[in-house]
C-alpha positions, 0 to 999 in steps of 0.5 A: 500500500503506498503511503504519501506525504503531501507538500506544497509544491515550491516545497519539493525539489528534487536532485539532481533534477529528474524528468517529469511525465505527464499522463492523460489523466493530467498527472505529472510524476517523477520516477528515478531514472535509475530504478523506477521508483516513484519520487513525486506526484502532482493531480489537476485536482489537487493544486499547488500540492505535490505528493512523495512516498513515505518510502522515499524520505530520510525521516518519515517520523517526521510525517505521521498520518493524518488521513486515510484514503481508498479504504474501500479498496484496501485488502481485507487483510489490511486492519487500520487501528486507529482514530484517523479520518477516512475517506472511502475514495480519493479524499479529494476534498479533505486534502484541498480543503486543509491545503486552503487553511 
């Protein structure tokens, strides 16, 4: 299950720069050249907000989870035991409006 940290976008460099792809869906991601890996994501409908996998960080303490997204999709085996919000989808909105604070 991949785990995000979301950052405002002048926040997030990456070095040494790496290529962005953008997708039909309008989706701009940076994957290492090297691996593959993801390293960043930006949505349409998420502005001026860029998504890094927790995987990626240094000091992932740093960024405990606020939200849980796509819980109805997760796998049975898959217990969340704690008091977070959720959100069955996206979370689209959630993540827009605490951007707008």
């Amino acid at each position: 299950m991949p785990a995000f940290v979301a950052f405002t976008t002048g926040d997030v460099a990456v070095t040494p720069d790496v290529p962005s792809a953008r997708y039909e869906s309008g989706a701009v991601r940076q994957n290492c050249p090297d691996c593959g890996s993801p390293l960043t994501a930006a949505f349409p409908y998420l502005p001026d907000q860029i998504y890094v996998p927790v995987g990626v960080l240094n000091n992932p303490d740093r960024y405990p989870p606020q939200l849980h997204c796509h819980v109805a999709s997760k796998p049975k085996w898959l217990h969340i035991e704690d008091d977070l919000a959720r959100e069955t989808a996206s979370g689209r909105d959630t993540l827009n409006e605490a951007f707008d604070d």
